[in-house]
C-alpha positions in Angstrom: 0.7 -11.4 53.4 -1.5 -8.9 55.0 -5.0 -9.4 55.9 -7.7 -7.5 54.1 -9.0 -8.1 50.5 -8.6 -4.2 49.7 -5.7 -3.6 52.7 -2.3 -3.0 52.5 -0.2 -6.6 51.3 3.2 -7.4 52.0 4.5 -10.0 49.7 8.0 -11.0 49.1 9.4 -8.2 50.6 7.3 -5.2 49.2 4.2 -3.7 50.3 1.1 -3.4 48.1 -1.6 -0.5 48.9 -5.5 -0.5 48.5 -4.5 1.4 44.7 -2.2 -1.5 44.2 -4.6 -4.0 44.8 -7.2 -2.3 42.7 -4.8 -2.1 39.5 -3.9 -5.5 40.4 -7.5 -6.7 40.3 -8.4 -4.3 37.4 -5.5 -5.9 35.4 -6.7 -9.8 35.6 -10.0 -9.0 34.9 -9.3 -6.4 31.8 -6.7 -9.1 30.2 -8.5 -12.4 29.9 -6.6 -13.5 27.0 -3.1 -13.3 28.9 -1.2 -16.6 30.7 -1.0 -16.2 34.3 2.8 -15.5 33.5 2.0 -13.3 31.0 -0.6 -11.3 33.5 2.4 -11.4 36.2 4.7 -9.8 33.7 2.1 -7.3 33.1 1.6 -6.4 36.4 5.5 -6.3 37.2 5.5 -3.5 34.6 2.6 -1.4 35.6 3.9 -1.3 39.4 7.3 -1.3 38.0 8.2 -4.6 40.3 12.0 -5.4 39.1 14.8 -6.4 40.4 18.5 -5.0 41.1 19.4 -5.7 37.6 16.2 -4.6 36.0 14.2 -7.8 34.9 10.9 -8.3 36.5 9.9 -10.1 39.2 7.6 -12.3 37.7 8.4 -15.7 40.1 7.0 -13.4 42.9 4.2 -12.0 41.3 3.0 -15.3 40.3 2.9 -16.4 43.4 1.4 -12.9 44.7 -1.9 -13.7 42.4 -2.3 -17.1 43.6 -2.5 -15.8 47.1 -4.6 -13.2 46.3 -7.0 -15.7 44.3 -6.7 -18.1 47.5 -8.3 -15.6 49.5 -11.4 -14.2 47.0 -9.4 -11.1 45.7 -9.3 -12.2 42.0 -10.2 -14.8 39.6 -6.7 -16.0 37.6 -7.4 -17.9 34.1 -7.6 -21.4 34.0 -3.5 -22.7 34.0 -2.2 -23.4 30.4 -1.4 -27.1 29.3 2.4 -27.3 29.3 5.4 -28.5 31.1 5.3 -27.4 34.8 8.4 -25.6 36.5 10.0 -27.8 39.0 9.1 -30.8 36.3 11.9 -33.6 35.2 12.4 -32.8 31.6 13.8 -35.5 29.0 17.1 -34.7 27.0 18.7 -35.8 24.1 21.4 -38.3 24.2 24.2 -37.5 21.9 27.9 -38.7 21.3 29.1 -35.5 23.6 27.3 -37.1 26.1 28.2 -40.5 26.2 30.2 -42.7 29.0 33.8 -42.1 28.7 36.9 -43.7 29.7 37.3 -44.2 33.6 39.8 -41.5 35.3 41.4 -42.7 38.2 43.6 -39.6 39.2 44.6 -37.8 42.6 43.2 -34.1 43.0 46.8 -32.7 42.1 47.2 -34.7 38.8 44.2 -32.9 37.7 44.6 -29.4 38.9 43.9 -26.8 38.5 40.4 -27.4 38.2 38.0 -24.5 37.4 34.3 -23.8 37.6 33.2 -22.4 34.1 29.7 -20.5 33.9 27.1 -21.9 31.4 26.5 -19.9 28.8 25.5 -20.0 24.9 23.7 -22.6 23.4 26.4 -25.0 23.4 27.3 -25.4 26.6 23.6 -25.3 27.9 23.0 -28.2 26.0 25.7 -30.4 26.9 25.0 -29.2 30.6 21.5 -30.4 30.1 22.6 -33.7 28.2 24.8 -34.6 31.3 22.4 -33.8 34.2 19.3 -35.6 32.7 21.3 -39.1 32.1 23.9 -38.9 35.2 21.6 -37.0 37.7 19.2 -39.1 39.8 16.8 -35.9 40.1 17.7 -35.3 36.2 17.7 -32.4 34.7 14.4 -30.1 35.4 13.0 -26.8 34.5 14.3 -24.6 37.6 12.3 -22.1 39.6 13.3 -18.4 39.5 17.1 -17.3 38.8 19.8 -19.8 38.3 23.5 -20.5 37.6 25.0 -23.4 36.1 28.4 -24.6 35.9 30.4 -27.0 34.0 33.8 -28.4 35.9 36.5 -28.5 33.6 40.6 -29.6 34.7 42.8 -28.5 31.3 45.4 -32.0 32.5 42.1 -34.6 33.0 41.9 -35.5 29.5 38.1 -35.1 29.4 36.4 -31.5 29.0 34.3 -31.6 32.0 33.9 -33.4 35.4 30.9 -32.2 36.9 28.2 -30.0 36.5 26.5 -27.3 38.8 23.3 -25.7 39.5 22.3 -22.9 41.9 18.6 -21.6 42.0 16.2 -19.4 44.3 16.2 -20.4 47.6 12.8 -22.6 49.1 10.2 -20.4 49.5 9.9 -22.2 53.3 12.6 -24.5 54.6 12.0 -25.3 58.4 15.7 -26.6 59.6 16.9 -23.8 57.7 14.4 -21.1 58.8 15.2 -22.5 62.7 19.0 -22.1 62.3 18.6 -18.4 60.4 16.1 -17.4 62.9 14.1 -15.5 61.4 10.4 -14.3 60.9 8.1 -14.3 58.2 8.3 -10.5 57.9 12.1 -11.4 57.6 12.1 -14.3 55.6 10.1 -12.1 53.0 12.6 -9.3 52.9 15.4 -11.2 52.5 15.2 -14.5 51.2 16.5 -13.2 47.5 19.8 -13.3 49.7 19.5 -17.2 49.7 20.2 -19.4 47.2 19.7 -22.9 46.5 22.6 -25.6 45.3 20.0 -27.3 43.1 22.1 -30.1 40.8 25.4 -31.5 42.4 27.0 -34.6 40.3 30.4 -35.2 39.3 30.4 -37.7 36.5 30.2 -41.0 36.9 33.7 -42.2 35.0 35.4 -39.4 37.1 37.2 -41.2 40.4 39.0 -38.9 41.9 39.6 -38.5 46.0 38.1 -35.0 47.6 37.0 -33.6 44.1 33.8 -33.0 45.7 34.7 -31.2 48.2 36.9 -29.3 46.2 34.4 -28.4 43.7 32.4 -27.3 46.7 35.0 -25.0 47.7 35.6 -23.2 44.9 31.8 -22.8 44.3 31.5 -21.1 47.4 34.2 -18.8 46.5 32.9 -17.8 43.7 28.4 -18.0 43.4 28.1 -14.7 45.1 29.8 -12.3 42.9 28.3 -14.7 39.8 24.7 -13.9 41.3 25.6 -10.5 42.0 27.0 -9.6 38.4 23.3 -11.6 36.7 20.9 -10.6 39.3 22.2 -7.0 41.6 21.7 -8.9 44.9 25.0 -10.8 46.9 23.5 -13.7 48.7 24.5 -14.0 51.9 24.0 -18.0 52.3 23.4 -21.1 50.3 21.4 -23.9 51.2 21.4 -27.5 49.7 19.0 -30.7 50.3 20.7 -34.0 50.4 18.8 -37.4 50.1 19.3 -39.2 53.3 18.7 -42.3 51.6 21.2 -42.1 49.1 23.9 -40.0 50.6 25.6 -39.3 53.4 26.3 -35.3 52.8 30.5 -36.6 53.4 31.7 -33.6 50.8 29.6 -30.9 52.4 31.1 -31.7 56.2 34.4 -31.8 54.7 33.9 -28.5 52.6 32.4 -26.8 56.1 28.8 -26.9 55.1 26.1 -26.7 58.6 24.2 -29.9 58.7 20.8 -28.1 60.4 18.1 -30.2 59.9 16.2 -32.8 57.6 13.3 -32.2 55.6 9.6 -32.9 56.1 10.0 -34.3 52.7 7.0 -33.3 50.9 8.8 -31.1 48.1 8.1 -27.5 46.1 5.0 -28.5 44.9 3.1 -30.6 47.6 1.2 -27.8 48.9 -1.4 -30.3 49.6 0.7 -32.2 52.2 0.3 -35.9 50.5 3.8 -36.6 50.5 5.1 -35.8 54.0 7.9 -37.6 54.7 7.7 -39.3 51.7 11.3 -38.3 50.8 13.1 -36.7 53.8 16.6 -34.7 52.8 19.3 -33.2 55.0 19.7 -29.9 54.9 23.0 -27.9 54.6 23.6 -24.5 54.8 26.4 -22.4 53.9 27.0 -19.1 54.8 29.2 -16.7 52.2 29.6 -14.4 55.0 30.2 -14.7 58.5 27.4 -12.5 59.6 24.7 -14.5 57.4 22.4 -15.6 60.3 22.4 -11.8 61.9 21.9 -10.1 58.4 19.3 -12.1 57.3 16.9 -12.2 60.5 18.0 -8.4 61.4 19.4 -9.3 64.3 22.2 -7.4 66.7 25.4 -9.3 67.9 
């Protein structure tokens, strides 16, 4: 962000003028009643902040009012009780959900196997139901936009392998921001063209030899016209974070991901620094098209 506490900001790729500020400002202090989501929303509208697609940016404003509170401009309203984004979430347990009968099978006895979108009530719950009792991480509220997938085979005898999740992108990721090589200008412009692989697991009574990588495959084939048909913006690369102390990252190497770095491991919401290397993850990128890195940090070949 700029400097200034009535100058021009930049803030997740758009610039806000002194009259922006000032509505900003005017906005927080007229609504006392609203949630600070609810005053983001409202300010999305007023400056007509939206996305490709036409919902508002209200992730980005959010964070655009805590900055601006950080540094004097405005007072926010106290944070609402409730369940923080980012938070591990409990789930039902149901029959749909229960272990199943062990498949032993070899990729080819189950093909073809698909990746099916989430969608409906149904499907979201079951999604849910398998990532919060399989999933170390479980299942939590994500950040921003997201996708999720079930993986289905029609000839495994069992309606889904795996599950999916892709989500907006770290708002900072060192390794990755080394490999793009990019600025902050740049990262702020551009990083709605990253997303994030979230949620990974393939079901614990599913055996089957290079499913995972398979599975990573066809993800990558297919995420970028998924985000682009929900949210009007291709990304351009994915990024995952792998816990080094649980797993090797085998699938992504053998489904071409980039190994670029590990983590400081401090995690979205330590912005206190408390936790550093607390939990340390390998990073992986993935780029959906070959000119990723000189798209993304503006750069000439």
């Amino acid at each position: 962000m700029g400097s200034g506490a009535r100058q021009e900001v930049t803030h997740a790729g758009r610039s806000f003028a002194s009259a922006d500020i000032e509505l900003i400002t005017g906005t927080v202090r007229r609504f006392t009643k609203l949630s600070r989501t609810e005053l983001a929303a409202t300010v999305c509208e007023l400056l007509n902040w939206r996305r490709g697609n036409g919902a508002l940016k209200t992730r980005e404003c959010r964070d655009l009012l805590h900055a601006l509170e950080a540094r004097g401009v405005l007072s926010l309203p106290a944070p609402q009780v409730g369940r923080p984004r980012g938070s591990r979430t409990g789930v039902p347990c149901t029959a749909a959900g229960e272990m199943r009968t062990v498949l032993r099978a070899t990729l080819r006895e189950i093909a073809p196997v698909r990746l099916e979108l989430v969608e409906g009530a149904p499907a979201h719950a079951l999604w849910r139901e398998f990532v919060g009792r399989y999933h170390y991480l479980g299942h939590a509220t994500p950040f921003g936009a997201q996708l999720r997938y079930l993986v289905r085979s029609d000839r495994a005898g069992t309606p889904v392998l795996g599950c999916l999740q892709y989500s907006s992108a770290a708002w900072r990721l060192a390794a990755r921001d080394r490999w793009i090589g990019w600025n902050d200008r740049q990262r702020q412009q551009n990083l709605t063209a990253v997303v994030q692989q979230s949620r990974f697991l393939l079901l614990p009574w599913i055996h089957v030899a290079h499913l995972a990588s398979h599975v990573l495959a066809l993800s990558a084939r297919g995420v970028a016209s998924d985000w682009m048909a929900r949210y009007a913006r291709r990304p351009l690369l994915v990024e995952t974070l792998v816990d080094a102390s649980r797993y090797a990252g085998t699938c992504y190497r053998a489904a071409n991901w980039i190994e670029v770095g590990v983590t400081a491991g401090r995690g979205r919401l330590d912005r206190e620094h408390r936790r550093h290397a607390a939990a340390p993850k390998r990073v992986f990128v993935y780029p959906l098209d070959r000119r990723a890195r000189v798209l993304l940090a503006g750069q000439r070949q």
